[in-house]
Phi, psi and omega in degrees: 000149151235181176201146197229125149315127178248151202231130161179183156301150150344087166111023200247336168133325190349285138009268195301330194256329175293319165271347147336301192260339188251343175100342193269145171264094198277359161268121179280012197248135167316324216259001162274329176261338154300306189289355199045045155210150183303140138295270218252162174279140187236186237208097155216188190191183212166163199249148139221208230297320194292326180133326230257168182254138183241102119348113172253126173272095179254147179250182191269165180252009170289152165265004148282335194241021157352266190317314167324305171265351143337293185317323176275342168303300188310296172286023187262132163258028161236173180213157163209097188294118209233137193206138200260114176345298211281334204220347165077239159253133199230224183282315181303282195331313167305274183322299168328293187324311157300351244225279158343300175295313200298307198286016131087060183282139163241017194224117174210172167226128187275123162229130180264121151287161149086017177282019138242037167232338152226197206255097197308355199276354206236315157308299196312309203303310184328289189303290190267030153271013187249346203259331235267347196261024212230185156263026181258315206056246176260099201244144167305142168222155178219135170281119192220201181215100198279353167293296172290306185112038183249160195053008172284325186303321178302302157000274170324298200301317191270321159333299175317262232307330176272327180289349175279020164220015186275152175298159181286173168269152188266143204282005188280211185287171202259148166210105195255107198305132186257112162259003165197143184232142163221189179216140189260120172313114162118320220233343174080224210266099197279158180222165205210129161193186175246147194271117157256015165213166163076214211203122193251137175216154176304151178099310187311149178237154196235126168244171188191113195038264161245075174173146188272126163266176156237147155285116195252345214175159198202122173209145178222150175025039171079023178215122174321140137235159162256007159197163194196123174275120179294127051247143201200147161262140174183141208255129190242097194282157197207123215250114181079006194251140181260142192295337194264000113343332173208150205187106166030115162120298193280155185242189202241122187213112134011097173293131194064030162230042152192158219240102163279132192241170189243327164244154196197133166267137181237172162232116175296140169219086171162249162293170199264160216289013187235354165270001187279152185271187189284324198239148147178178191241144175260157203226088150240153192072246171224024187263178190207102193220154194257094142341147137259144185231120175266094168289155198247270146269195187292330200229005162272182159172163189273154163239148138253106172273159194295353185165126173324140176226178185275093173248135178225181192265122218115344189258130177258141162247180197236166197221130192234123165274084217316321225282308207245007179039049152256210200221093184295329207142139162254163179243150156262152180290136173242296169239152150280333150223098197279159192270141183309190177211054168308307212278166178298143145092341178309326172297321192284296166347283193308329182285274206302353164262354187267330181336299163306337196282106208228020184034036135266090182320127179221149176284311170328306204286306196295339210249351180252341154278337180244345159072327166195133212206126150305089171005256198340323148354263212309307184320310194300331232257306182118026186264131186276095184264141166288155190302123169311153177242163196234037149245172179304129171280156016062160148293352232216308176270003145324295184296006174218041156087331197277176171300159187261326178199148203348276201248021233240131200219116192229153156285129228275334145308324175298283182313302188293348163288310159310002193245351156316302208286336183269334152298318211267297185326315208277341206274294164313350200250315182266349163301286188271015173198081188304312194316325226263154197276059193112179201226143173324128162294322150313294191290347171294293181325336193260344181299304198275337184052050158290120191274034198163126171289350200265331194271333154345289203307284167336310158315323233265132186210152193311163322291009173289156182215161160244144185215131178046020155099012203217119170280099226230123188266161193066175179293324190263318178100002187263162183301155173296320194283329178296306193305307164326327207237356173263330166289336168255000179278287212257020149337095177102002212239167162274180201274000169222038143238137190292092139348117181276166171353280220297301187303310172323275159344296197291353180265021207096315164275091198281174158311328198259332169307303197298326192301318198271343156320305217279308207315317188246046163062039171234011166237124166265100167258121196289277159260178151275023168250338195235132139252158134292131172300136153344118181101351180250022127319282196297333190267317175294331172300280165352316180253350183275325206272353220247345195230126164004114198241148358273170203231146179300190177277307167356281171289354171298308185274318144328296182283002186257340176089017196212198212242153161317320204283332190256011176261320158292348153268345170271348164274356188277318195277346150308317170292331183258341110353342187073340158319315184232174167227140180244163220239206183248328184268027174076347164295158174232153184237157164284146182084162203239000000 
């Protein structure tokens, strides 16, 4: 299917030519077909020649019911632009136009109505030199009669032709702008819009704002389906959802792919950013929401909405001022979640980085302004990612895109400094806190101004390590001056004699020296009176396994070289290691 807008002044045929071509009454209102002019958007659709199906959206043509036709423009890529023979191009006929250009429609058709009642030619010329200065460009134009019927086959004909050059549709998430709700007796509450990406299937959950919907129900062109593909008109039955719950304006979404966001840096496209008033409403989708306009640059400028909407960056919209019913311009999204502007000179900074900025969401671009961002972010944002890989990342695979730590994503320079920088921290840290076995891994993070203990870990490359939760240069991580002084206790000692306390001490090593030897592996403590050098578990298994088994306390103590006070905690601590089995006769055997 595709589907096309229809655009013009007020009283011009619109209507009347969509039901020409389709058989259908696309004004749905008693008090729209009494009065004969469109209100509200209406809605019919039709085959042609080719097989393919075309959707039609009609608006309205008053400049009271602007917004009305916004709503319907906006998620549409085609237009078909209607001017009536007898009266020619007139204010509305601009304004849609202008209207058209903002939101950057590039596919359109002029159809001149009412062309037996004057000679469409002097119109058709007018019309498409007010179109050709537009992003519409040069458009076909066809003369017709929605009365008589003359020129609709051509009509048709030329329909094929705009709809064979309209773009495929993009296979991505769904965010479908709701332009009308209602509610169906026995089946509840339906919503209406046009799908322009992805793939709606019965069943699917949604969200809308804070909250999940379900798809109960699905209709295209007036026939159930269980999926409807983009670009489609379509109706969405919604399982549980109360009508009063929804309203013009909201969209329908793919969950976790797209950023309601409240403030956006744009690019102006129209009038110039230092004539734009202070207050208008921007218009995307079908949505209207009332602006605040910060200018920036000569063409940037800040928004703040009145309440968020579901946006990425890359999306365009229009910006209207109601008070004068004009059409300001349109904008493109450059960000969606732009950095604040506290400091002097921060306004001016930002205009010369938005300069740059060309709202092709890139990973490259978004990850060297934010340095560090969760995929998922960047996916709302409208970035496009390569498939994670679920090995540990480099700096090197940083710089190709992949996550850096689970879902985490960095500039690859950002990242490699930081990992400068985290050596020099852990190093300085063991400097001002000699005792302590490493430095907290928390406080590393916070050093580093990391939003995750996970992206720390990651950092972390030979010889630094994390141990016990505490991040340690070298294999122990103990200080040199500690590592010194535990190294003169056992000067001269054999691998299983215990210094006593008061020497220990007179070298320095206090309770808080010995705690943190042991911390960092250059102590074994046996009680709290006996230590050991770093190895002699492993050196005593060694010399045990070397003697008739099974073996005394005695002879134990004999081959180990030491005194009863370090022989009996170091075989209880063999035993509870499992290294030995001691026997019912106080013997020990090696092994369990």
């Amino acid at each position: 299917m595709h589907v096309i807008a229809t655009a013009g002044h007020v009283d011009h045929g619109k209507s009347t030519l969509v039901r020409a071509l389709t058989g259908m009454e696309p004004d749905r209102w008693a008090e729209e077909r009494r009065r004969g002019m469109t209100i509200d958007l209406g809605f019919a659709w039709m085959g042609l020649p080719s097989g393919e199906t075309v959707a039609f959206v009609d608006v309205p043509g008053h400049e009271r019911f602007v917004p009305n036709m916004l709503a319907g423009v906006g998620p549409v890529p085609a237009a078909m632009i209607v001017v009536a023979a007898d009266e020619g191009w007139m204010p509305q006929s601009a304004e849609h136009l202008a209207a058209l250009h903002a939101l950057d429609v590039r596919h359109g058709l002029l159809v001149v109505t009412r062309s037996d009642l004057a000679e469409p030619e002097a119109a058709i010329e007018l019309a498409r030199s007010e179109i050709a200065g537009t992003s519409l460009g040069d458009v076909e134009a066809v003369a017709v009669s929605g009365v008589t019927g003359a020129g609709l086959d051509d009509l048709r004909a030329a329909l094929d032709r705009l709809t064979g050059r309209l773009p495929a549709a993009e296979p991505g998430p769904v965010r479908l702008w709701i332009d009308r709700v209602f509610t169906v007796k026995g089946a509840g509450t339906v919503v209406t819009g046009t799908l322009g990406a992805g793939r709606l299937r019965t069943g699917d959950e949604l969200t809308l704002g804070d909250s999940t919907v379900r798809v109960r129900g699905l209709q295209s062109m007036g026939q159930q389906r269980d999926e409807v593909t983009a670009v489609a008109r379509v109706a969405v039955n919604l399982r549980g959802t109360p009508r009063d719950d929804l309203r013009r304006g909201d969209a329908l979404l793919t969950p976790g792919r797209f950023r309601f966001a409240g403030l956006v840096d744009v690019r102006v496209h129209g009038d110039p950013v230092a004539d734009l008033p202070a207050q208008a409403t921007l218009h995307v989708g079908s949505a209207a929401v009332p602006v605040h306009i910060r200018p920036l640059g000569t063409d940037t400028a800040r928004l703040r909405l009145s309440h968020p909407l579901p946006l990425r960056i890359g999306d365009r919209a229009l910006l209207r001022d109601p008070g004068r019913h004009h059409v300001a311009g349109g904008v493109t999204i450059l960000d969606v979640a732009p950095p604040g502007l506290k400091r002097r000179g921060a306004a001016a900074a930002r205009a010369a980085q938005l300069t740059s900025m060309d709202a092709h969401p890139s990973l490259r671009s978004e990850l060297s302004r934010r340095l560090l961002i969760k995929g998922a972010d960047l996916a709302a944002m409208g970035v496009l990612l390569p498939t994670p890989s679920s090995e540990p990342m480099s700096p090197a695979d940083a710089a190709a895109g992949q996550p850096v730590a689970g879902d985490w994503y960095a500039d690859p320079d950002h990242w490699s400094a930081l990992g400068g920088r985290l050596g020099e921290e852990v190093a300085a840290y063991a400097r001002e806190h000699p005792l302590e076995a490493g430095m907290p891994v928390e406080a590393l993070r916070h050093r580093l101004g990391l939003p995750d203990r996970i992206l720390v870990t990651a950092l972390v490359r030979p010889p630094v390590v994390v141990r016990n939760g505490r991040v340690v240069a070298g294999p122990t991580g103990a200080p040199d001056e500690l590592v010194g002084l535990v190294g003169k206790a056992f000067d001269g000692l054999g691998a299983f004699a215990a210094p006593e306390a008061y020497d220990l001490a007179a070298l320095g090593l206090g309770a808080r020296q010995v705690a943190a030897a042991e911390r960092t592996g250059l102590l074994l403590r046996l009680t709290p009176q006996v230590v050991l050098r770093a190895g002699a578990v492993e050196e005593a298994v060694r010399l045990l396994a070397a003697l008739p088994q099974p073996f005394t306390l005695s002879e134990a103590r004999q081959a180990l070289g030491t005194t009863r006070r370090v022989a009996v905690p170091l075989l209880e601590l063999l035993d509870r290691k499992g290294h030995t089995r001691r026997l019912p006769d106080d013997r020990r055997t090696i092994g369990s």
